[in-house]
Each structure stands twice: as C-alpha cells, then as structure tokens.
N, C-alpha and C positions, 0 to 999 in steps of 0.2 A: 602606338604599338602596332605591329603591322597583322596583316589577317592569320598568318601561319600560328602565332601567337594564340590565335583562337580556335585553333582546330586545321580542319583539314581544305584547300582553297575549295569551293564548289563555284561551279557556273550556270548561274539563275537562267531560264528564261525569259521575256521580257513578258510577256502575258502572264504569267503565274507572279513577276514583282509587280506589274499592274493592278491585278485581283486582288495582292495581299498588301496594297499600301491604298488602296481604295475602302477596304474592310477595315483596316487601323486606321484610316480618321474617322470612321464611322466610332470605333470603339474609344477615340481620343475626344467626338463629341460627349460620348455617354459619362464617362469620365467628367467629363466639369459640369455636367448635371447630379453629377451626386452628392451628397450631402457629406460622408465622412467615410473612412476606412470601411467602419463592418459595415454601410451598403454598400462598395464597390465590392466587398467579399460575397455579399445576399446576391448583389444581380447581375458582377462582370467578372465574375472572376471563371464559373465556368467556360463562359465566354474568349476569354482572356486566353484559356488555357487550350480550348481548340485552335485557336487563330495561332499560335504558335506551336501547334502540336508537342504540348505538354500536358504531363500527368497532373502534375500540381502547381501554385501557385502562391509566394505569403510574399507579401507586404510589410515591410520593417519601418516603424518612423523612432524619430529620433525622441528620448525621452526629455523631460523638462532640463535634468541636469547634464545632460550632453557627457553622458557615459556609458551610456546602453542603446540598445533600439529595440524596441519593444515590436512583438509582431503578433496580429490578431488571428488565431487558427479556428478554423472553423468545427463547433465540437456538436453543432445540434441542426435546428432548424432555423433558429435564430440567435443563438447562442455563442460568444466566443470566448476563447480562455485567452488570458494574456502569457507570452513567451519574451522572458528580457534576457539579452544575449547582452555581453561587455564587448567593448569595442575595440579586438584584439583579434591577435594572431590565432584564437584559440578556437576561433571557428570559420569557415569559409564566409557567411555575409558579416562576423565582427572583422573579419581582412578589408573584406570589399566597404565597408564605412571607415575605415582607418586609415586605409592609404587611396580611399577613392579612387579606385581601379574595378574595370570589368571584367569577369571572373567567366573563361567556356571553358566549363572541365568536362574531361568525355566519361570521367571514372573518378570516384568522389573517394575511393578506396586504393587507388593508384599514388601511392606515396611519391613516385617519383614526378608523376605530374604535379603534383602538388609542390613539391619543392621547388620548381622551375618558378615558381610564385614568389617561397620563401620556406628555408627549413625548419621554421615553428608551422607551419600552417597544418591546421589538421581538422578534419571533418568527424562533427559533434555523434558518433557510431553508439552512444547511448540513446542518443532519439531513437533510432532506426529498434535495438534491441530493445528497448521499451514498447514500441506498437506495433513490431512486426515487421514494418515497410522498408522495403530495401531499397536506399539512396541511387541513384546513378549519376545521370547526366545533370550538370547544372550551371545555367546560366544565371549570374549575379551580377548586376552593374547598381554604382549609389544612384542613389536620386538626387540634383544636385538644384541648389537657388542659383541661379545661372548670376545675376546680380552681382555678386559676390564668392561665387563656389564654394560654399559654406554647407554641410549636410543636412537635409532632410528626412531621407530615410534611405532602405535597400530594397530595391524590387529582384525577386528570387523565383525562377521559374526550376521545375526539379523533373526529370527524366520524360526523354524524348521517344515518341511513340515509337515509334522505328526502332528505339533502341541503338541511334546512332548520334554522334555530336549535333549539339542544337547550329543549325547554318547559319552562312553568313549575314542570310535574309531575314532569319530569325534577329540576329542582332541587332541590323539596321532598324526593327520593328520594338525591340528594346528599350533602346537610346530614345526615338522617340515616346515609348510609353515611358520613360523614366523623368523626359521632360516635363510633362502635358502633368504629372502626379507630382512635381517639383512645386508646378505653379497652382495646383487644386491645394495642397497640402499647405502649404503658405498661406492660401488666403484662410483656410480653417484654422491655421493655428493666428494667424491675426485677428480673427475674428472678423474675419470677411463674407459677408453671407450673400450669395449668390440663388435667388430664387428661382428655379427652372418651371418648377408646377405649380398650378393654381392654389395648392395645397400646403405648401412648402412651411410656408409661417407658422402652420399649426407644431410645425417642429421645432422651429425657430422661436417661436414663442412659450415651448413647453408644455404646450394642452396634449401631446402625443407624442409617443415616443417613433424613432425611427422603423425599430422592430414592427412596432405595431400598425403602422402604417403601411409598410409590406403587408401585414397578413391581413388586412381592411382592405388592400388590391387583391389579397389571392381570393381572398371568401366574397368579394363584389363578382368577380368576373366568373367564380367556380358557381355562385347560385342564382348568377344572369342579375345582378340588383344593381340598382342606383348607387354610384360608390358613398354620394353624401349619405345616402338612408343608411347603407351600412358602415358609415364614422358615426353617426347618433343611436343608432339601436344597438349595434355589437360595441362597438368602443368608447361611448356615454361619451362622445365629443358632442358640445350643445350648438345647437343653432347658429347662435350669436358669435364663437368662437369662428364656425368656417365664415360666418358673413365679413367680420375681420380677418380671417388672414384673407378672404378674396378682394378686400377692401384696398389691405395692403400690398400685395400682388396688383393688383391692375392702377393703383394708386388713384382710384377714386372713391366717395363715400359708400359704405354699405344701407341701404336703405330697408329694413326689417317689414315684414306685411303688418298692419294695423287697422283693428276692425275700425269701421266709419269711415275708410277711404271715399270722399267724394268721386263721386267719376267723371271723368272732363272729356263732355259727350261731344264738345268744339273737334278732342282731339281723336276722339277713337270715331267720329262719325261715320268714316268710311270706311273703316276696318273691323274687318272678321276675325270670331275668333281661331278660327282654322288660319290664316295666316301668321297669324300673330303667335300660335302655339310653333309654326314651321320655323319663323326669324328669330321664333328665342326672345322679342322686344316687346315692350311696349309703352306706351307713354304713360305716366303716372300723371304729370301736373306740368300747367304752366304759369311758371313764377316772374318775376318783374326780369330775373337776369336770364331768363329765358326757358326752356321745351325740357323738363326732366325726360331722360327713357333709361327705362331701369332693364337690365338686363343680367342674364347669367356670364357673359362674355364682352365686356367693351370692347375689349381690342378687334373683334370680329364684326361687332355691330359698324364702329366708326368705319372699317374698311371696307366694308360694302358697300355706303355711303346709300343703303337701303330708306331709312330714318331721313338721312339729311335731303334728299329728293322726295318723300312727303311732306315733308316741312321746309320748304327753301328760305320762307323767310325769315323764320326765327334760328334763335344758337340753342343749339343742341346739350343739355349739361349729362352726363351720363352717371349713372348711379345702380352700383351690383348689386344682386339679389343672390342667397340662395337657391336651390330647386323649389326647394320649400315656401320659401317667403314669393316665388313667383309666381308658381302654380293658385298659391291663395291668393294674391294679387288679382291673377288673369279670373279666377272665377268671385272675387269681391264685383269685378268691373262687368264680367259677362252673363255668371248664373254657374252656377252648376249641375243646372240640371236634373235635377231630382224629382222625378214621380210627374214629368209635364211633356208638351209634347216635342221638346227637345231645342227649341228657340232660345235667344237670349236677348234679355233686357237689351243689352247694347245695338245688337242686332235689329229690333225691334223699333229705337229710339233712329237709328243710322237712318232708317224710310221715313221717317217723320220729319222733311225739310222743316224750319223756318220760316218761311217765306213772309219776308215783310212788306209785299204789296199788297197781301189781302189776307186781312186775320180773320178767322172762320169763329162767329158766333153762336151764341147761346142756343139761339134759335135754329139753326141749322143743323137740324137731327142726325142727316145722314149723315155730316160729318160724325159725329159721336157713335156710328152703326159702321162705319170705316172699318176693316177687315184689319190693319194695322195697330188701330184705338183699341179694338175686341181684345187684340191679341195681348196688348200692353198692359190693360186693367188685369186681365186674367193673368199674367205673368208675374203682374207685382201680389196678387194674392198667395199665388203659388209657392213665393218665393219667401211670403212671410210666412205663409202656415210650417215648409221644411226649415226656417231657421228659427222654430218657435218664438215668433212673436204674438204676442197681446193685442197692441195697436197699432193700424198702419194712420198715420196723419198726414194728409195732404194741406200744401198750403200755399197757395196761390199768392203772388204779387202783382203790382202792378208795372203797367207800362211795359217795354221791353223785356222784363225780369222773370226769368223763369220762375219755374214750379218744383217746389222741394216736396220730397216726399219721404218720411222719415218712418225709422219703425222705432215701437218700444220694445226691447228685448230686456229681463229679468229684469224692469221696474225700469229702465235706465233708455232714455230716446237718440236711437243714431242713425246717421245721415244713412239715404239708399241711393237713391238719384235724385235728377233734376229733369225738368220734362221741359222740349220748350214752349215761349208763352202763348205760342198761338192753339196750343193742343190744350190751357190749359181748362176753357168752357166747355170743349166737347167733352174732357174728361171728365169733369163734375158730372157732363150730362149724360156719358155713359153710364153711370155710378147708380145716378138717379134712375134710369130707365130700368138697371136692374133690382132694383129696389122699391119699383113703384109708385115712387114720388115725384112729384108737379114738377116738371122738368123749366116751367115760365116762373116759377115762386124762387124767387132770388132773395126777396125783402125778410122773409121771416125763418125763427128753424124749421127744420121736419126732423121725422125719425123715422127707419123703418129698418127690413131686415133684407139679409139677400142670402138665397138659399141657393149656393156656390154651383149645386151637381146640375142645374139647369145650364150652364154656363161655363164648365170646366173638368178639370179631370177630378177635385176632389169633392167628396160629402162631408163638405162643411156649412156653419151659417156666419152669417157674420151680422153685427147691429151695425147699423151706420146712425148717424148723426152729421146734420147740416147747419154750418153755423155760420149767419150771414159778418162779413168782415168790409172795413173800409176799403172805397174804392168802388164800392157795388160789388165784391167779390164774396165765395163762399170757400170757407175751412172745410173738411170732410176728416170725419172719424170711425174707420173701420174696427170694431170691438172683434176679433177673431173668438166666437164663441167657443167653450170646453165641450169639447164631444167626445164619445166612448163610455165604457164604465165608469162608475165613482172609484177614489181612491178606500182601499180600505179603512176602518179606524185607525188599524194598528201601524197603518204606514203612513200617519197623518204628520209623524216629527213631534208627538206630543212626548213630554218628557213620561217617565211610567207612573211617577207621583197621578200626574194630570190625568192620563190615560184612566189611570182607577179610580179618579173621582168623577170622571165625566162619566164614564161608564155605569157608575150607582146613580147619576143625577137621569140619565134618561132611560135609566129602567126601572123608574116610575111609571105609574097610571096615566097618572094624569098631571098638569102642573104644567108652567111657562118656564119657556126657556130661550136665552137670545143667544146670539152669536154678535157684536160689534166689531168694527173696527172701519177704518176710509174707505173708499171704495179701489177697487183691485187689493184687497188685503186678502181673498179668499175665502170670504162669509159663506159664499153658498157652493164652494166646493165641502168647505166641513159643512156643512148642512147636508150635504146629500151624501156623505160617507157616514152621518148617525141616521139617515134613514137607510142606506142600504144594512148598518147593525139592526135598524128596526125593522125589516123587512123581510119580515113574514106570510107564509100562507094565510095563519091565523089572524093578522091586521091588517086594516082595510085606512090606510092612508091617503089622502088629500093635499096635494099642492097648488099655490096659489103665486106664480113667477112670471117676470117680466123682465126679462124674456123666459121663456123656457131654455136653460142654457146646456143643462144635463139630463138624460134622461133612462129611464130606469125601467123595465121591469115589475109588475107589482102594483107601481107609484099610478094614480088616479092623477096625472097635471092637465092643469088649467093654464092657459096662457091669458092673461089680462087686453083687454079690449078697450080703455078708455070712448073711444070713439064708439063705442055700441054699449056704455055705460054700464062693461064688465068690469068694476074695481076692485082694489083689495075687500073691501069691506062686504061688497055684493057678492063676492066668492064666496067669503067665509062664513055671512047668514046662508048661504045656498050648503055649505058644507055641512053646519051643523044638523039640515033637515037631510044630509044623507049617509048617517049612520057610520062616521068616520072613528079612530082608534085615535088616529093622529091624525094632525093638521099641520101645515109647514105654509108660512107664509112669507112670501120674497121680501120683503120688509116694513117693516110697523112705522109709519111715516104720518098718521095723524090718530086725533084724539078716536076718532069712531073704530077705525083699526085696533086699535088698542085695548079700545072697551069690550069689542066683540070677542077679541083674547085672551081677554083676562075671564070674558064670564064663559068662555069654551071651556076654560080650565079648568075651574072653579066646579063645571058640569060633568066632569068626569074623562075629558080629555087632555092627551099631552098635544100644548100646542109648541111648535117650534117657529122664530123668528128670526129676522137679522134686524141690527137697527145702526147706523152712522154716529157714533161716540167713539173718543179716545180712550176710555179705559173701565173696566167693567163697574165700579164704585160709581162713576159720574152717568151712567145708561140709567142707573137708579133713581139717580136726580132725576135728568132728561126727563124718563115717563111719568114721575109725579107733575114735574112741571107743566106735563100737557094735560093734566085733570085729575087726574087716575086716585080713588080711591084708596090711601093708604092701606088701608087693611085688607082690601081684597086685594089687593098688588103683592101687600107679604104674604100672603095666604096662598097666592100663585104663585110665587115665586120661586123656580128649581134651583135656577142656577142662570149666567153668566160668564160665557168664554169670551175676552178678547184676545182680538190676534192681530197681527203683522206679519209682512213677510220680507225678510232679511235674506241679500244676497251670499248666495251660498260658495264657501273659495273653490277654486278648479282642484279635484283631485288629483289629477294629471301633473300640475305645477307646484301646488301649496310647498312653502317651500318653511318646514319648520327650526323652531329653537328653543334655548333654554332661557325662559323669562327671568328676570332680575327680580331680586326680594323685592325693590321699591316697585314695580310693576304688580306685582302679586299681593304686594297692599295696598297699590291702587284699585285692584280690582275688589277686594275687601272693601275696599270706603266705598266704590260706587254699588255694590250689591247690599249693605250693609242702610243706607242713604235713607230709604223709605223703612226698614227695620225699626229704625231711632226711635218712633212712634210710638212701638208698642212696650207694653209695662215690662215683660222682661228685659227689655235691652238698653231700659232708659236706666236701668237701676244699674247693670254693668255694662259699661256696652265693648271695653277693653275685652275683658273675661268672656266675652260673647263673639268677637271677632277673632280673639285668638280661638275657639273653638270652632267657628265657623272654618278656619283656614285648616284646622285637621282634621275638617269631615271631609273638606276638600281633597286632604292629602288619601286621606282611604279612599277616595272613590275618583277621584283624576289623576291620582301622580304614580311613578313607579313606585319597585320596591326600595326607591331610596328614597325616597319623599322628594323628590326632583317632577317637574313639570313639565309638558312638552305642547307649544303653544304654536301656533300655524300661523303666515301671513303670504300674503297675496306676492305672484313673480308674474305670473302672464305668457301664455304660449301657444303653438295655434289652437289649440283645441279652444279655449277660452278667448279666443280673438285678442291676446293680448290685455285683459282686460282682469286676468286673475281670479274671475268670478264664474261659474257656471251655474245656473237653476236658482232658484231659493229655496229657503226651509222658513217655516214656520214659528211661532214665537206666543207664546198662550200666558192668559191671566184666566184663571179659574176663580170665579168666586160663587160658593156655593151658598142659597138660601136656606142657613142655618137658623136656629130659635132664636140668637142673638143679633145675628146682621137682621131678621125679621123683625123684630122688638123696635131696634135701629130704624127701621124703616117708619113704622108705625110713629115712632117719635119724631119724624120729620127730622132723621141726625144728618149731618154737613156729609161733605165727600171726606172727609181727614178722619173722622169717627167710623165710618164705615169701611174705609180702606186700614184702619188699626186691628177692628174686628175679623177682617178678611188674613189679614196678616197673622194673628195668632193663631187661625185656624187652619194654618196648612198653607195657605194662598201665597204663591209666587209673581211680582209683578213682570210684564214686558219686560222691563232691562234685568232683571233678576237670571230667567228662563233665557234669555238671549247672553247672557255671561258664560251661565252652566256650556252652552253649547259652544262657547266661544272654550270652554273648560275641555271640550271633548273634542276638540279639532275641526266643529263643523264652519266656524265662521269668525271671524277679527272681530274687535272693539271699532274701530272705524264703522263697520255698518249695524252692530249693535247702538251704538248713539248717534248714529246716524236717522235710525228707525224710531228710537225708544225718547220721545224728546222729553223724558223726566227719570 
C-alpha cells in the first residue's frame, strides 16, 4: 500500500529519524523484559505514547477462540478492565485484525475516509459518548507471527498531539513496535518465560503477583529501603522464596545463613570485613570439589574475576544468598559488634600467623600478654555474653590441629571458631593469668573466677574450670555468670496452680525447703527470685553461694572459700549465731550440711537449698539416704520444687496447626502415665481421661473445642534453629501431714509420688505438656527434658 494511502507524504529529517529509531530500540528492549500485557500498560505505555506523540494507547491480543481481541484498558493504578471487540468490519481495530492491514486515519468520524477502507467500516462512537473522550487520529496496524502471518493481536495508538495525522515516521516506529510485541506475546502465550530480573521467578512461580511487585518497587524506592526488606515486610514474600527465585535466575544453589557456620579462617585470613561488605562476596567453605563464595550477585562476582585471583589455585563453586542470609553470614564469620571496641574475631584471628617453625609455649608468658591474644580472649567473651550464651568451651587438640571453641547457647553447644594451634597454650595462659591460676600446673584441675570489667568493656564475671585432657593438654570452661536483678516470682513461667502453692510454702516461719533439678536447670536463679519475695526491711537473710552468681540488695552473701576452710557447713554454724530470718544455702551436698539444716529449721528459721536430684519424690530418698533423721526431716520439711529448663519456640517463626484427635490422645496417655498410680484413676481411668481432655478443652481450645498447637520453622531471629530462650518446667511437692507420715514410714519413691499426686502435684512432663497446651513449647523438647 503506498504512503499516500496513509496520509499526507511528510519529509523526515535525518537527525530527528535518528533520535527516534534510537529511542524505539530502547523501548523495543524494554518490551521483552516484560512479563505480560498489563505490565507493558503499568510501565510503557506512557512511554510508548510520547515517543509517538500520542494521546493514548491499547493493546489488543487475540483471544483463546480466535474471534475477538480482547484489550487491556487501564481503569486504576493497577487495575485493568478487559474490552472484547469481534473481529469485524464493525470496528476500526476488529477491521485491522480481520483483513490484517494498517489503519492512518486522520478523522475516525470522517465516513468518507473510512470507506476508502471499506463501506461497513465504522468507528465504535459509543465508547467515545460513554466516557466523554473524543476519538481522532488513529493509527492501527495487526501484530503479526511473522512465522506464519497468523494474528496475535492489534496495537492502536489514538489522537496525535498536534492534532494532525500520525506521520510517516510515526509508522515506520509501529511496524517495528508491532513486530518486537508479535514475538513477546508468542513466547507468553507459549508459555515461554523469559527472566529479565533477579526477581522475576517470584512471579513466575506464583509467590507474587505482577501488580504487586510494581508497587514493592514504587514503596522500596519512595521510602529509600531495601527492595528484599520490602518484598518480606509489606508483601509477606519469605526469605526462602527470593533465595529461590535468585537461585533460579542465576542458575546456581541458594545457600540460606545457618547458625554454627564454622568459619574457614584458611580462607578469610586475609580479608576484612570492609572489603568484603564492598565485593558483595565471601567465602563460606572449602569443600573437596572446591572454594564455595556465596554471594548476592554471581554473575558480577565471576566477572571480576576479584575471587578467582585470591584463590588461584582452587575452582571456585558459587552459591546465592539473600541480603538477609549474607549480612548474617558476614557477621556469623566477623562479629557484629555489639557494646566492644569495634574489632572482629576474623580480623583478630587474620594477625595471628601460624607459623610452623616455631610454636610458642606454655611457658612463654609474653606470648599470652601479646596485644593480639588480649584482644581475642576479650573478644570471644564479648561475643558470648551479646549472643546470650551460658558456656564458652575451649578445646585444644593435638598436633597441627586447631583449637575449637564452641559456645552453649539455650542448653544446646555450637561451633564459634577455630584458633590456630600454635595460639593454642598462650590461650589457656591467658585465660589463666586472668583468673589467677598456676599458669605451670597443666597436670591437675583448678577453678577460679575472672571478673571481666578489669579487662574489658563489660561488668561481668565468669567461673572458669581447667580440665587437664590427653596429650598434656587443658579443656577450659567459661560459666558466664547471671548478673543484674533477680527475675520476679511472677515471671518465673511457673504455672498459677504452682505459683500459689509455692507462694504459701515460703511464707512460712520457719521450715526447709529445696529447689532440685541438673546442674544449669536454674536452681539458684528461682532461689534468688523467693528471696527477692522474701526481702524485706523487716528480714534479715543469709546466704551461703559458690559462687556468688546473683546479687541482691538486702541479702547478707557469703562467698565460700574452701581453701581458707569457709564451707557450706562453717557458714551456716556462723549463720545461725547471727540472728538470721532466713538462710539460703547454694547446695546441700553432704551429711553435716544437711544436719545443720534441718536443725536451723527446726529452730525457728526458714532455711532455703538447692540439691542435684531428678525429681522432687526421689530428693526425699536422696537426704534420708545421707543419715537424716526421719522425723526431724518430715517435721522440716516445706516443700520441694523441681525444675528443668525446656527450649522455648521462636515467636517470630512458631509456625502453628490444628492437632489430630490421635495426637491429642497421645498427649492424654502421656500426661495421664504417672496419674495411673493414684486410687482415683486406677478405678476409672477411661472416665478420667476423657474428663481430663474437657478440662483441657475449657482452658486451651477455642470456642469450638478445636486446639491450636505450635511447632518449630526457623529464621534469622532464631538462627534457624526454631528455638529462642527457655522456660521453665516445675514439680511442686508440698510437705503435707501425709507425704510427712510417708516419710517417717520410710515409703519407696512410687508411694510418695502417689501422695504428691492426689494432692494437687503436677510432674515435669505434666507442667511441660500444659505449656506445650498454651503455645510455649513442642513435645519434642518436652521429652526431650522430662525423661519419665
């Protein structure tokens, strides 16, 4: 068809068709970067429409039955209404898909240009009287599968700014955009997907919609954020989803951050953490098939070839991260920095050669006084007291073999670093010099204490323990002592039953009373949250701890002195000549202890203890076993709390459901287990279980008698691990006239744990179900803890 056909001939200049066929590949890139129609309407279409100085623009694709063409109009901000036009004389773009021709009309209302077309052609003038807008100029050409010249859809541009026919340059710019939307449209309706952005998959895969991914770019860049933070905080896209699609996108493994990542001090030796946050890399591990480096970006990393000139020898395997999963990454491996003087472990470890000509001994103090060693001891304390740990455990190998040094965090031991071997005697000997111990005594234990604020930025203490290991070498255990106030009672996780029975047992006069349970179960934190209840102006209390781990206020403590032949027992005769209320003593561990206890009692004081038994019924046996006059023992006797401490699930993650009936009568038989015992439930114990699970239902389930049960997902907050803090877990047994009677009769642990049970008494896995009941914690670490 020749140009006249399309209007009036115009003569382009060569720089104005330079500019604007320079600018349409630009727009014919953008175009196969998009995903489907209504984004080319969200982000090229205004585009689209200056470049050809048009008012408007729609896009017609062909519908599934190949009799209409359906066109997307833009009704909101993200919104489109669908428009289906038949594929007829009856409208200017059903002409232009029909007989596949391109359509310059200068006047859409000019019948007689219109018939130069065809004498049915006629423009749709109820759109127009519908929303007002008055039609003009329009250029219409198909969009065609070149393949084949089979239709795809119509591209329809509508009135020219000028208000004069759309030119000839305008059409040349057409043809080719009607191409470039031929072969885009094709591969979507094939199902061809074509990922432009790092991102793309999350659409491709369904986790996000198009729409919303637009407006995840407009609200990241309008409130300056991180576009991942804002796909997981505004649009609840999770972690795991962008690590896959960026997985898929760059077509290598996503590698998720995970707490205990080893650090591979071989690889980061010589690198800072300031470079390494600039390159965006870093190395995780080296595995047999060669050098992981995990990165937000491979394709950028390989190209630099930054990685592969630090490491020339080895092959490179690259593996994507997150923002998320790297930033915890880079500070698993460097520190975070928290409350110190701004160093990092890695950093730290980088100046600490190996050197295997000459390995620096025991003896050689100044190595251990070394400005680098200082820094490293006080770094790994730093590093355990902000990520709440308990224990740090040092532990030396031999030979060439480094030095692991692990922490225990909520019960549970995981890797921190590895030190190398020739640092690792000067370390012990630093350790030792700040704690005051025979820095030459290798052969036997020691104990002492290190009181942190001489030597760091915090005021803390810590107990250490030396424990000599084969080889000639020493173990080291830093106890991070509890500092600050006591916790209250009321925030102690005791269930309310317990809470009110313990609460009448030591607000008594006078009378014994223990706390049991392993050691780190939290004996003498509850110990020192019933004295701060008992801690009054008007009482004048005595303790008797080793160490002194809490401190109070009020409280009269005593630290134990073995070696200056201050012991339990020499306390507590010194106590009773100074007119004490109370007496608290760190734990009752032999016969004379014990005796002096029971006759403090007896004499008009409340004495408190803790003592190393599994469960409050068998602490009974325990102290008769060690001598202990029956009847002056039940006669003292208040009470008995044991405890455990069960990991508690991350709030953050807990990722809840609706438990199955056969679940919910497992948990009936296992709380039900030690019940059997007693004379009510031996005579029904059906009729007693089934009531047990509708007291349940009133005080755990909704209003439909439905359950809602929690179990562990893992995320950073919890390091992956599902777990954050613990809670506590209580047996209350209280020295009633009958468990007293019991005693005096010399009754077994099964007799006594019966009586305990009819009277109220909830055991370990009982108390740890309830709470498994209320969403604080799984069965997994209830029987994990509760081993009966």
């Amino acid at each position: 068809m020749s140009e006249q056909s399309f209007g009036v001939t115009q003569m382009v200049d060569v720089s104005e068709r330079l500019n604007f066929h320079r600018h349409l590949q630009t727009l014919v890139n953008k175009i196969h970067a998009t995903q489907d129609v209504d984004e080319l309407m969200v982000e090229l279409s205004a585009e689209l429409c200056h470049h050809f100085g048009a008012d408007r623009l729609t896009i017609y694709v062909l519908s599934e039955d190949q009799t209409s063409i359906i066109s997307k109009v833009k009704t909101g901000l993200n919104a489109f209404k669908d428009i289906r036009l038949p594929i007829s004389e009856q409208s200017i773009a059903g002409f232009c898909a029909l007989h596949k021709r391109r359509l310059n009309i200068a006047n859409v209302y000019d019948e007689n240009e219109l018939s130069r077309y065809s004498p049915q052609l006629k423009h749709l003038s109820e759109v127009d009287k519908r929303t007002g807008y008055v039609t003009r100029q329009m250029l219409v050409s198909p969009i065609l599968d070149e393949r084949d010249n089979s239709l795809v859809g119509v591209l329809q541009l509508i009135n020219q700014k000028d208000n004069q026919p759309f030119s000839l340059l305008a059409l040349e710019g057409v043809i080719e955009i009607a191409k470039t939307l031929a072969i885009a449209l094709r591969q979507r309706q094939a199902g061809v997907f074509v990922a432009k952005s790092r991102y793309d998959y999350l659409i491709q895969d369904g986790v996000i919609a198009l729409a919303e991914m637009r407006l995840a770019q407009i609200s990241a860049r309008r409130k300056n954020k991180d576009f991942e933070s804002t796909l997981i905080e505004e649009f609840q896209v999770s972690k795991e989803s962008i690590g896959q699609a960026l997985a898929h996108f760059y077509q290598v493994p996503y590698r998720p951050f995970k707490a205990g990542l080893i650090k591979p001090l071989n690889l980061l030796k010589s690198l800072k953490r300031e470079f390494l946050e600039e390159q965006q890399w870093l190395p995780l591990e080296e595995t047999t098939s060669g050098i992981v480096i995990l990165t937000k970006d491979p394709e950028q990393i390989r190209n630099t070839r930054v990685a592969q000139q630090l490491y020339p020898q080895g092959q490179l395997i690259y593996a994507v991260a997150t923002t998320v999963d790297f930033n915890a990454t880079l500070d698993a491996f460097y520190g975070a920095g928290n409350g110190d003087d701004g160093s990092h472990i890695t950093d730290i470890l980088s100046d600490m050669e190996d050197d295997v000509s000459e390995v620096v001994t025991s003896e050689d103090v100044s190595a251990a006084q070394d400005n680098e060693l200082v820094k490293l001891v006080n770094k790994i304390i730093v590093d355990a007291y902000n990520q709440g740990v308990s224990d740090i455990h040092i532990e030396p190998y031999p030979g060439r073999n480094k030095t692991e040094i692990r922490f225990r965090r909520d019960g549970t031991l995981v890797p921190y670093i590895e030190v190398p071997s020739s640092y690792r005697e000067p370390l012990i000997t630093r350790i030792k010099i700040m704690c005051d111990l025979d820095i030459s005594e290798r052969r036997r234990p020691q104990d002492g204490k290190i009181k942190f604020k001489k030597f760091g930025p915090l005021d803390i203490e810590l107990r250490v323990a030396t424990v000599p290991t084969s080889g000639g070498l020493e173990d080291v255990v830093l106890r991070i002592l509890a500092a600050g106030e006591p916790i209250p009672l009321e925030k102690l996780g005791l269930s309310k039953n317990n809470h009110q029975r313990l609460v009448n047992v030591v607000n008594k006069p006078y009378g014994l009373f223990f706390v049991c349970g392993p050691t780190g179960s939290g004996k003498t934190t509850t110990l020192h949250s019933v004295l701060k209840y008992l801690n009054t102006s008007e009482t004048k209390i005595w303790t008797a701890e080793d160490p002194v781990e809490i401190t109070q206020k009020g409280l009269r403590q005593v630290q134990m002195n073995p070696k200056a032949g201050l012991t339990f027992a020499t306390a507590m005769k010194s106590f009773l000549r100074a007119d004490p209320d109370v007496i608290m003593v760190g734990e009752m561990r032999d016969k004379e202890t014990t005796s002096i206890g029971i006759e403090a009692s007896l004499t008009g004081h409340l004495v408190l203890a803790t003592l190393h038994t599994n469960s409050a019924p068998e602490s009974i046996i325990r102290l008769l076993d060690m001598g202990m006059d029956p009847f002056n023992f039940a006669d003292a006797l208040l009470g008995i709390l044991a405890q455990r401490l069960a990991k508690r699930l991350c709030p953050s993650c807990k990722e809840a459901y609706q438990p199955s009936d056969a679940e919910m009568l497992q948990l009936v038989e296992e709380y039900a287990e030690e019940l059997l015992q007693t004379s009510r439930w031996k005579e029904n114990p059906q009729q007693e279980k089934q009531k047990l699970l509708q007291d349940w239902k009133k005080d755990f389930a909704n209003a439909e008698g439905k359950f809602t049960l929690y179990r562990k997902k893992g995320c950073d907050v919890c390091q992956g691990s599902g777990y954050k803090g613990r809670l506590g877990l209580h047996e209350l047994l209280v020295g009633s006239d009958a468990s007293k009677k019991a005693i005096q009769n010399h009754a077994r642990v099964a007799e006594l744990l019966a009586i305990a049970l009819e009277e109220g008494m909830r055991t370990l896995k009982q108390d740890g179900i309830e709470k498994v009941l209320q969403g604080f914690t799984d069965m997994p670490q209830i029987r994990a803890v509760c081993i009966k």
